[in-house]
Every structure is written in structure tokens, then in C-alpha cells.
VEXDREN-467632 format. One record per residue (C-alpha): x, y, z. Coordinates in steps of 0.5 Angstrom, whole numbers. Each point is the difference from the previous one (the first is absolute). Example, Ala and Ser with C-alpha at 12.3 -4.5 7.8 and 13.67 -1.06 7.14 Angstrom:
REM residues 2
- u v w
- 25 -9 16
- 2 7 -2
REM end
This chain:
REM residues 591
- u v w
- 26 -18 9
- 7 2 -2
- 4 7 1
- 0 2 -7
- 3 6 -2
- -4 6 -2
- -3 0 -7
- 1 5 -4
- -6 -2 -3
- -4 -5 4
- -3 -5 -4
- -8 -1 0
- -3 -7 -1
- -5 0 -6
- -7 0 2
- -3 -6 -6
- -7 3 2
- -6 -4 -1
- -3 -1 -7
- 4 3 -6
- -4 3 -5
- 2 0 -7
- 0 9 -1
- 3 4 6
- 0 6 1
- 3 5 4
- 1 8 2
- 5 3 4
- 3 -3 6
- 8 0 3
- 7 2 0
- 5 -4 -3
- 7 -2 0
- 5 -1 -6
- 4 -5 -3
- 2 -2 -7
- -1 4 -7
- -3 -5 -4
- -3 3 -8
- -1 5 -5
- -4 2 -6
- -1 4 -8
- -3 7 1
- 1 -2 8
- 5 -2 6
- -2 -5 5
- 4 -1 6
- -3 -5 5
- 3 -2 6
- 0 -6 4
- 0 -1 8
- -2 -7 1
- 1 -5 6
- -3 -6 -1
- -7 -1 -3
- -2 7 1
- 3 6 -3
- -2 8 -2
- 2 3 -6
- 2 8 -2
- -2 1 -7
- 3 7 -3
- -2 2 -8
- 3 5 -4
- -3 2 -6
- 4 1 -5
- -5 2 -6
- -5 6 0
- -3 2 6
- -6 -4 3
- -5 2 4
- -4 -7 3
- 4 -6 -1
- 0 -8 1
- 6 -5 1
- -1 -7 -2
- 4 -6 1
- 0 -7 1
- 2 -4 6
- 4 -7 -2
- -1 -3 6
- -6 0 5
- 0 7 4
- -6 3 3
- 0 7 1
- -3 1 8
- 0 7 0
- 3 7 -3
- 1 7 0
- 0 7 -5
- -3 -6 -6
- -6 -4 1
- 2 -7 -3
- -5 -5 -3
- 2 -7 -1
- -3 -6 -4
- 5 -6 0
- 7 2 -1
- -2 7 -4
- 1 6 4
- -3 7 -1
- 1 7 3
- -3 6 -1
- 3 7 2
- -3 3 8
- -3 6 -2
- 7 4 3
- 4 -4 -5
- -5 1 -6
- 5 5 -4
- 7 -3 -3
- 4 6 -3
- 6 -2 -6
- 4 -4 5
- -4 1 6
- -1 -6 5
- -5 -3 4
- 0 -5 5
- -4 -5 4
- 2 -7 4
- -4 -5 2
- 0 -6 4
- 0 -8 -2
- 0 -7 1
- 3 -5 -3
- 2 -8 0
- 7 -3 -2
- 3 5 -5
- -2 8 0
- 3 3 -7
- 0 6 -2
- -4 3 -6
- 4 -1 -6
- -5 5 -5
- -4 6 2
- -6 3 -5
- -1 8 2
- -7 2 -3
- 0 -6 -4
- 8 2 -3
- 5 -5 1
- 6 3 5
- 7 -1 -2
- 3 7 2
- 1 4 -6
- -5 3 -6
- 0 -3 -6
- 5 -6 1
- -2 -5 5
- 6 -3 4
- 0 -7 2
- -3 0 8
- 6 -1 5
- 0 -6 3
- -3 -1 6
- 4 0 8
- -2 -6 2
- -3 1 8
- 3 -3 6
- -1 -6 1
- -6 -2 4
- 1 -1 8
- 0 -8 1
- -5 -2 6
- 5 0 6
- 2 -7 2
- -2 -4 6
- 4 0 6
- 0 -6 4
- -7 0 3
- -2 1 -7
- -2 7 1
- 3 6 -3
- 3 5 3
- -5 6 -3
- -7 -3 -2
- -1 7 -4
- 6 -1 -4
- -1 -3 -7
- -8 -2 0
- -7 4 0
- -4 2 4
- -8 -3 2
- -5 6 -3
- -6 -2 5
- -6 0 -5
- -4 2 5
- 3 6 1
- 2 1 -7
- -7 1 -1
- -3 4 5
- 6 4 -2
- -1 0 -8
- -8 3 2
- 3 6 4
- 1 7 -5
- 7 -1 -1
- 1 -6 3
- 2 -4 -6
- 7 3 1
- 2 -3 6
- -5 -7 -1
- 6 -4 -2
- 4 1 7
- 2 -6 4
- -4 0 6
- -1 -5 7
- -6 -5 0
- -2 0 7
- -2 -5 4
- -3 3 5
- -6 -6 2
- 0 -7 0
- -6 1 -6
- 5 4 -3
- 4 -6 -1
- -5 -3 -5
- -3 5 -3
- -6 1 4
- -3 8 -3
- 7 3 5
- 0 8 -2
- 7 -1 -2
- 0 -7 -4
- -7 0 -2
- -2 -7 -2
- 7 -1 -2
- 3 -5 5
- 8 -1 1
- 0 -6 -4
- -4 5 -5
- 5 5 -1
- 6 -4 0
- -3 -5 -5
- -1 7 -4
- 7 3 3
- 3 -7 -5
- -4 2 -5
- 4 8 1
- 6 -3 1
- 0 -4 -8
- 6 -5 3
- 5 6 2
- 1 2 7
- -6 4 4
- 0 2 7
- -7 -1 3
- -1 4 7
- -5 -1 5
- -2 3 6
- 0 -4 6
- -6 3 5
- -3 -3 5
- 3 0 7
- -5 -2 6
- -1 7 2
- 2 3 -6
- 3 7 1
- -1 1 7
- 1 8 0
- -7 1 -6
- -6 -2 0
- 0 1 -7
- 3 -5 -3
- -2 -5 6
- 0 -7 -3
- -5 -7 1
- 4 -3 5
- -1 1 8
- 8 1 4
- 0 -8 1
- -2 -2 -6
- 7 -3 -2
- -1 -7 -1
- -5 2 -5
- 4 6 -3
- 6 -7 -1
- -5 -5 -2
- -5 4 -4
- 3 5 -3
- 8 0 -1
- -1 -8 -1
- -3 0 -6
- 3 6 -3
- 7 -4 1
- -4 -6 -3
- -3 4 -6
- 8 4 -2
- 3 -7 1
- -3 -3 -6
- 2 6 -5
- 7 -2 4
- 4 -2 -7
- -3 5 -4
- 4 7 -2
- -4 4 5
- 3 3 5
- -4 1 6
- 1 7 4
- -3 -1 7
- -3 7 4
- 0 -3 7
- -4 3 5
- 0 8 -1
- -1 4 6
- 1 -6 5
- 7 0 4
- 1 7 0
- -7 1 5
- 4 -5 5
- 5 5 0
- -4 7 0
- -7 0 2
- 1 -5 7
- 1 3 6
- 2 4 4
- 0 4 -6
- -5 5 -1
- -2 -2 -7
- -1 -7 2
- -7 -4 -1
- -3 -6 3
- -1 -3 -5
- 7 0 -1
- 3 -2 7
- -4 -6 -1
- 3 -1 -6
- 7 0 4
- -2 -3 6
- -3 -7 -5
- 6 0 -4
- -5 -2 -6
- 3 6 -6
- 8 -3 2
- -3 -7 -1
- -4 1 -6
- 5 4 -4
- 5 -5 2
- -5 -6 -3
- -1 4 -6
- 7 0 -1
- 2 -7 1
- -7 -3 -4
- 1 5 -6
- 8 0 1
- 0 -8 -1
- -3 2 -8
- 6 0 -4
- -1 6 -4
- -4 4 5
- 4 7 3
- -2 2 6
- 0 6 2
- -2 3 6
- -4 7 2
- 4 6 3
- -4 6 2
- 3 6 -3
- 4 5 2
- -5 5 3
- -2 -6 4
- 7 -4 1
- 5 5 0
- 1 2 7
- 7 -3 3
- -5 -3 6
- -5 -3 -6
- 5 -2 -5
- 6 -4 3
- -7 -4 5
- -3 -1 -6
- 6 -4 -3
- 1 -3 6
- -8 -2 -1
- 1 -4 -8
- 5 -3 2
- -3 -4 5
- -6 -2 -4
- 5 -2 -4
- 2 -5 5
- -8 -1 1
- -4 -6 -2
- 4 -4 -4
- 4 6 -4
- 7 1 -1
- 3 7 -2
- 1 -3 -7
- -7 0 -1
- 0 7 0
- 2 3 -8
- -1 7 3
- -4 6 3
- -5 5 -3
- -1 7 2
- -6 4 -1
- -5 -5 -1
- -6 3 -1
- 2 7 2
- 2 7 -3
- 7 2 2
- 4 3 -3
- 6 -4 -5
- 5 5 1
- -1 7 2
- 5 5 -3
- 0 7 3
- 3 -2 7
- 3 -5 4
- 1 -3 6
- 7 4 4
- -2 7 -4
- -1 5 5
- -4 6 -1
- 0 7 3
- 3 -4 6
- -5 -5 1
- 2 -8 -4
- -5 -2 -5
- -1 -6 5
- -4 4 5
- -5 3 -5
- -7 -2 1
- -1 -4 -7
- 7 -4 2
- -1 0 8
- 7 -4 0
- -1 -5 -3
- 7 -3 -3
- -3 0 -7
- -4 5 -5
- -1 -5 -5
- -2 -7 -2
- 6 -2 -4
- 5 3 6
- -5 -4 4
- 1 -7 -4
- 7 0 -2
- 2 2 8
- -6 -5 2
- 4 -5 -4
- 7 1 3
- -4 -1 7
- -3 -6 -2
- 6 -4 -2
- 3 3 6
- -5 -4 4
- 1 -7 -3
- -2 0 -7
- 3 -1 -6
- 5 5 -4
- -5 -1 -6
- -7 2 2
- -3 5 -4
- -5 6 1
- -7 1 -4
- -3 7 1
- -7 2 -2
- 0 5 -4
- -7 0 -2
- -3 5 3
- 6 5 2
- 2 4 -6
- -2 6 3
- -1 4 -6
- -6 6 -4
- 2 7 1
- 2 0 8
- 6 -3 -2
- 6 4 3
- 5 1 -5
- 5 2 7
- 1 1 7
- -5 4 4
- 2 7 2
- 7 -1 5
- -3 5 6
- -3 -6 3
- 1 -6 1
- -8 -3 -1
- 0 5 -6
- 6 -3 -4
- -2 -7 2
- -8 2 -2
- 2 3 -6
- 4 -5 -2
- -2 -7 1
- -4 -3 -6
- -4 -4 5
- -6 5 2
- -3 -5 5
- -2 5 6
- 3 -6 4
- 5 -7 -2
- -6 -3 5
- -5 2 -6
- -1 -7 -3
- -8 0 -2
- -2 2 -8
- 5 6 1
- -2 6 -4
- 5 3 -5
- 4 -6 -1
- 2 -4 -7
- 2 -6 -3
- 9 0 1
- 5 -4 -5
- -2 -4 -4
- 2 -8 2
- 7 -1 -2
- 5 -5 2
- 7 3 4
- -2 7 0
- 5 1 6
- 6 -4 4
- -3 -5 4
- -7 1 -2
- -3 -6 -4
- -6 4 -4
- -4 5 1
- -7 -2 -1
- -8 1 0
- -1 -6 7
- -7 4 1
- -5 2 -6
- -1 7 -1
- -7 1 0
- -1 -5 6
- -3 3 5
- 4 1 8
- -7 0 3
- -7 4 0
- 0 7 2
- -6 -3 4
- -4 -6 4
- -1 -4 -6
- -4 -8 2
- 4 -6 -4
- 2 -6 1
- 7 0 0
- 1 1 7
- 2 8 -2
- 0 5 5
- -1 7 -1
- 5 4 3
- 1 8 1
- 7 0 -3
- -5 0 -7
- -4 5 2
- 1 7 -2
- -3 3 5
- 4 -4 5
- 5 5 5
- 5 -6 0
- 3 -3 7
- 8 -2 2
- 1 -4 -6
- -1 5 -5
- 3 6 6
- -8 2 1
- 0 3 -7
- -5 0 -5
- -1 -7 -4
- 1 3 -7
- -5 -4 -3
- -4 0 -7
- -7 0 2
- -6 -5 -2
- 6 -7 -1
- -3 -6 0
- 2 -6 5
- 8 -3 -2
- 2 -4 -5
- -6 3 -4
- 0 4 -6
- 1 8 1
- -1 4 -7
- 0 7 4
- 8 -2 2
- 2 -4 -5
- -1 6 -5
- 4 5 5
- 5 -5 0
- 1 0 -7
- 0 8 1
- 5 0 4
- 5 -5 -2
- 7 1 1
- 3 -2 -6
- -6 4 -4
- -5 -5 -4
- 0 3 -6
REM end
């Protein structure tokens, strides 16, 4: 919740995953950044280094062959503690236990007479993390000279892990995300893991979506299966192994939920509150309150697209629906968010925050500020105070962009402002971390406290493959500078339904950015935002054009087309044809 300054290298959380296996094996997948050197070795020199925050640590490992040139090689040594190897890079790892074994990519095959090969990888770990004190290269000790073996250096000790932070006087800590792990939903991870390629990102922390009242207990919901929530926080103690872990789940279920799509349409009619009170958040906060006193720290996503319709889909305004008005004119999305807030916030280690649109939808100087105005009355609604209110998140289930590199807001170009492009349309913000740190200010400004925090959805925003700019667009014209720049490749930031050619984003990490609590995957990828089609289900789901990819748009969207994938199913429900495109466009690569 806290401004912190900016990392120099943001710390990730440690993904445990769900079963271990007694051998892993692993290929090529990320950078890494460096630390500490660590050992050497006879005919061979090892220098491994350290960057380690905390139960989670990477590795870059540097060999140097000192004996006669080699064309194939195998590196072999033994953990002291219990360090699992997650994934890696220019090596394929094998583990079994504390022993570790890696074997050459096939680019680094070759090591010359003094000719050096590298590779990295990345780990988990509990209580100490040591580094190596012996290595064997094909099978010959290393010690750093032919001949006489040298004693092995003594190992550097690491940083000492990150003690959990302290709870402040409500018994909640400043920043949630900071010193614990977060839930890896089995029900993702297991449609991630059957997709080609999918193993590689199938330990990510994601949202668990209550996005029904069967939901809350598991009845077959697409999103949860037959897990209910008090199923998956047993399982999330279960993850946790006694040390702190963030458990997030989503809160979605409004009488008239999202007023302005159809697609994502819920159960409950515009007038149903006392059911959405006493059915639905009612027993969620009964079911949180019994995991009170455990070491899970329960991250609440309350209510995405809701507010924010109140402000821009209302009339007189040309994008205003009826379903809208009526929400406003009843006053059931205040109160519902309101009684949320109060219920969940009464739950010691419950951490609310609340949906916040995006910048493509909130950015607009006559939306933001009103916006604002809007949280902080259902703030004071229904029983709840701003304490209630840990912090805000953007993005939720949305595909803009983090940061867009290749132009800025105040830029003026061929003697038109970037503002007035077609993409920007003058809106205050390019981006959602200019939007979310700004949104924060705003936000305090209106009556919050000075520590809320910001989340951003980074799931399904990484903007990458091979149309990835590397620069601005040409500087004849401002729309050709903007267009040629922006990673975003949207045809419109209105664009909101199974949006073709984007990918998965930054990888969840805590305090990536001042003000910004975490980066994390709230919406699933792979789960469907609606069928590109009228499909019949029981789920109160509607069919809306947004998702067809046929459809020629409306006010909303600037009447352009929807820019959607063909053939998707009803949201919340598994969507392989997206989530292998996700993989193939994430930003950064999936290896």
C-alpha cells in the first residue's frame, strides 16, 4: 500500500506450485539479474552468483574450462538446503532431491581451453539458500586449476531473506504482496498445464472468481469447478506450509452486473440487493472469517466493471445504456459495493480493493475526477468507511497496455499534440501505470488514506510477438508516429472482448513501482470475456456484439471494429485458441 521507492530489481513471489515431483526438468526460459560470486573448481572454474529476496531466488552460473576443449558438457552439483529449481535458461536442468544436473543447450555445446559457457536459473527455497560449495564438470571435480585441486572458496553468505512485514494497528499489513507467496489456483494451473507450452506459466498466481452464488460452494462454476472457496483456501493453507500466502479472489456479482455488456451479464436482477447481501457476500464473509487467524492474507477484487459505468454509460451521454440509468436511478451498484466493503473489510486479514476501470475508459479528465468522487461515496455506503478500503486496481480483465514507451503525453508532433491523435483522442494518460499512480494521487486527494496501494492486471497486456515496435512511428504525422509506436495494437482502447494479437504481461511481482502494490494475473488467461455468438447457458450470460468479430462497433468502441477472436466460448469458460496466442505474444517472452 506503501510509495515505495522504485526496485531496481522488483521482487517476484515464489510460485510453490502444487505437487513436487521427485525429478524436474527443465529448458530454456528467462533473463537474470546478478549478485554475489559463490565457487570454482580442478580443470574448471565456476562462478555462481546470487540475487536473492526472500524465498525466492535466480542464479547465473558462469563455467570456465580450464583443461582441454570439450564439445558437450554436464555440470553436477549439490544443494545444502532445500532449493527447487522453478525454471531456466541456455541449460536444461535436471533435479532429484538436493542434486542438480545441467547439460549444455545446444549453442554452448562447444567449451574451448579457457572458453566459457553461462546459464541461470530461477528457484525457490525456505529458511537458508547457500550457495554451492562443490561443482563437478563431466564428472571432474572443480577447483580452478589443472592438476592441483584448490580448496573451494568460501561461499558469500546471501542477504538475508525478507522478514514478513509487521502488522500495523488494524493487524494488516502495509503491502500484502510483500514477504509472502501467492495461491496458484489448481483449476487454472491444470487447464494451463494440458495447453502446448502452457507448463511454463502454469505456476502463476491467478484470481479465483466468485462470479455466482453456486460458485461460493463449488457447484461445477467454469471458473472454480467443483472447488468451492472454502476448498480452495483449505488448499491455499495447504501452499501456504505455515508462511505468509496471499489468497485473491474476485468479488462479481452485482444485481445488474455490468450494465453496459451483455456478455458478461449476471444471476441476479437490478433490484435483487437483499439477495446479493444475504446470499452472496453474507456467506463469503462468514466463510473468510473462519480462516481469520490463519497466515493467509485474503486480497479481495471488489466488483469490476461496476462504478465506472455510473459515470460514463449514463445519460445524457451517447454511450449510455438503459441498464445503466437504471442502475444509477436505484443506487444498488453504491450500495452493493458499499456492504461489500463493509462485510469483507470487518475480516481481520481481508484486503480490499476495489475495481478501477482503466485508462482507456477512465482517463478522460470529466471521468476520472468523477470517477474518484464515486469510490469515495460507496466507500461511506453501507456500513463501510475508507479504512475499508486497502487499495484500488486497474485493468482488471483488460488488455492495456503497462506502459507504452514510444510517445508521451505533451509531445507535439509535426504541430499536432500526441493528445490529439486518433489512438490517445485526449485522454490524460497513455498507459496504465501513468494511469494508476495519478488515479492513486486522486484518490487520497478525495479522502482516502495516504497508503492505499494500486494493483494492475497485468495478465493479458504484454503486447508482444513479432509486431512489437522497437520505436516511434514515423514523425510526419502524428497518427503515424502514435500507430507505429504504441505496443497496444488494439483498433480501438474501447476494444474489450478476446482481443486478437495480444499477450500474457509481467509476470505477477510485488512492488514493481512506487505506489503500485503488485502486478497481478486477477483474470485468468485462457478464460474466455464472452462468446463470439449466442450460446444458450444457465449462467445468466448474455451474447454481446463486442465479442463478435464481425461486429462494426458502436460509441463505445468509436464505432470501429470489435477486434475479436472468432469461435470463443461464453466468459469465465476455457478458451485454448486465446491462451495459445497469449503465450505467443507475451511481453516479457515465455521462453
Amino acid at each position: 500500500m506503501s510509495t515505495p521507492p522504485r526496485a531496481t530489481n522488483p521482487r517476484s513471489w515464489t510460485r510453490r506450485g502444487l505437487a513436487a515431483t521427485s525429478a524436474l526438468v527443465l529448458g530454456s526460459t528467462l533473463a537474470v539479474a546478478s549478485s554475489v560470486p559463490a565457487s570454482a573448481a580442478a580443470g574448471c572454474e565456476v562462478d555462481y552468483q546470487l540475487n536473492d529476496w526472500g524465498s525466492g531466488f535466480t542464479a547465473s552460473v558462469e563455467i570456465t574450462n580450464l583443461g582441454d576443449a570439450v564439445n558437450g558438457w554436464t555440470l553436477e552439483w549439490d544443494f545444502a538446503g532445500n532449493q527447487r529449481v522453478t525454471n531456466s535458461w541456455n541449460g536444461t536442468v535436471t533435479q532429484s532431491g538436493q542434486s542438480v544436473s545441467v547439460t549444455n543447450a545446444g549453442h554452448n555445446a562447444s567449451l574451448s581451453t579457457d572458453g566459457t559457457a553461462t546459464f541461470g536459473f530461477q528457484g525457490t527455497y525456505s529458511g537458508s539458500n547457500a550457495a554451492p560449495t562443490a561443482f563437478e564438470l563431466n564428472g571432474v571435480l572443480c577447483s580452478g586449476d589443472v592438476g592441483e585441486p584448490e580448496e573451494p572458496e568460501e561461499p558469500e553468505e546471501p542477504e538475508e531473506p525478507e522478514e514478513p512485514e509487521e502488522p500495523g494497528n488494524d493487524g494488516r499489513v502495509d503491502n500484502p504482496y510483500v514477504g509472502a507467496d501467492v495461491y496458484v489456483n489448481p483449476i487454472w494451473s491444470a487447464n494451463a498445464a494440458a495447453e502446448p507450452g502452457g507448463d511454463a506459466v502454469a505456476d502463476e498466481p491467478t484470481g479465483v472468481w466468485l462470479d455466482r452464488i453456486s460458485a461460493i460452494e463449488g457447484n461445477d462454476s467454469p471458473t472454480t469447478g467443483s472447488m468451492g472457496l472454502r476448498d480452495h483456501l483449505d488448499e491455499a493453507l495447504v501452499q501456504a506450509d505455515g508462511e505468509p500466502l496471499v489468497f485473491q479472489v474476485v468479488i462479481y456479482n452485482l444485481p445488474g452486473r455490468d450494465c453496459a455488456a451483455l456478455a458478461s451479464n449476471g444471476e441476479l436482477g437490478p433490484d435483487e440487493i437483499d439477495r446479493y447481501k444475504n446470499d452472496y457476500i453474507d456467506p463469503i464473509a462468514e466463510i473468510l472469517a473462519d480462516y481469520e487467524d490463519t497466515e493467509l492474507r485474503v486480497v479481495t477484487t471488489v466488483e469490476i466493471d461496476s462504478l465506472p459505468n455510473l459515470v460514463t454509460n449514463v445519460s445524457p451521454r451517447e454511450t449510455a445504456t438503459e441498464n445503466c440509468d437504471e442502475m444509477l436511478a436505484n443506487g444498488n451498484y453504491v450500495e452493493g459495493v458499499g456492504y461489500a466493503l463493509a462485510q469483507l473489510g470487518d475480516v481481520a486479514n481481508v484486503y480490499n480493493y476495489v475495481d478501477a476501470g482503466h485508462h482507456g475508459w477512465i482517463g478522460w479528465q470529466d471521468n476520472f475526477t468523477a470517477s474518484a468522487e464515486l469510490f469515495y461515496e460507496a466507500a461511506n455506503t453501507a456500513g463501510a468507511t475508507p479504512a475499508d478500503v486497502h487499495g484500488f486496481i486497474a485493468n482488471t480483465a483488460n488488455y492495456s497496455a503497462l506502459v507504452e514507451d514510444n510517445f508521451a503525453i505533451g509531445e507535439t508532433i509535426a504541430g499536432t499534440p500526441v493528445r490529439q491523435s486518433d489512438w490517445v483522442d485526449w485522454n490524460q494518460f497513455t498507459d496504465e501505470l501513468s494511469y494508476s499512480q495519478a488515479l492513486r494521487e486522486e484518490l487520497v486527494g478525495q479522502g482516502f488514506d495516504s497508503g492505499i496501494g494500486m494493483l494492475i492486471d497485468t495478465s493479458r497486456n504484454g503486447w508482444g510477438g513479432p509486431d512489437r515496435p522497437d520505436g516511434p512511428g514515423p514523425s510526419t504525422d502524428v497518427n503515424a508516429y502514435v500507430d507505429g509506436g504504441r505496443y497496444d495494437r488494439r483498433i480501438q482502447s474501447g476494444n474489450w472482448c478476446n482481443q486478437s494479437g495480444a499477450g500474457l504481461g509481467e509476470r505477477p511481482q510485488a512492488e514493481p513501482e512506487p505506489g503500485i502494490d503488485a502486478y497481478v494475473w486477477m483474470k485468468p488467461p485462457g478464460e474466455s470475456d464472452g462468446s463470439s455468438e449466442f450460446i444458450e447457458n444457465p449462467e445468466g450470460k448474455g451474447f454481446d456484439r463486442m465479442c463478435d468479430p464481425t461486429y462494426e462497433g458502436n460509441p463505445r468502441n468509436g464505432n470501429n471494429m470489435s477486434g475479436a477472436l472468432p469461435n470463443a466460448p461464453i466468459s469465465g469458460h476455457w478458451f485454448s485458441a486465446q491462451f495459445q496466442e497469449l503465450l505467443a505474444n507475451a511481453y516479457p517472452p515465455i521462453q
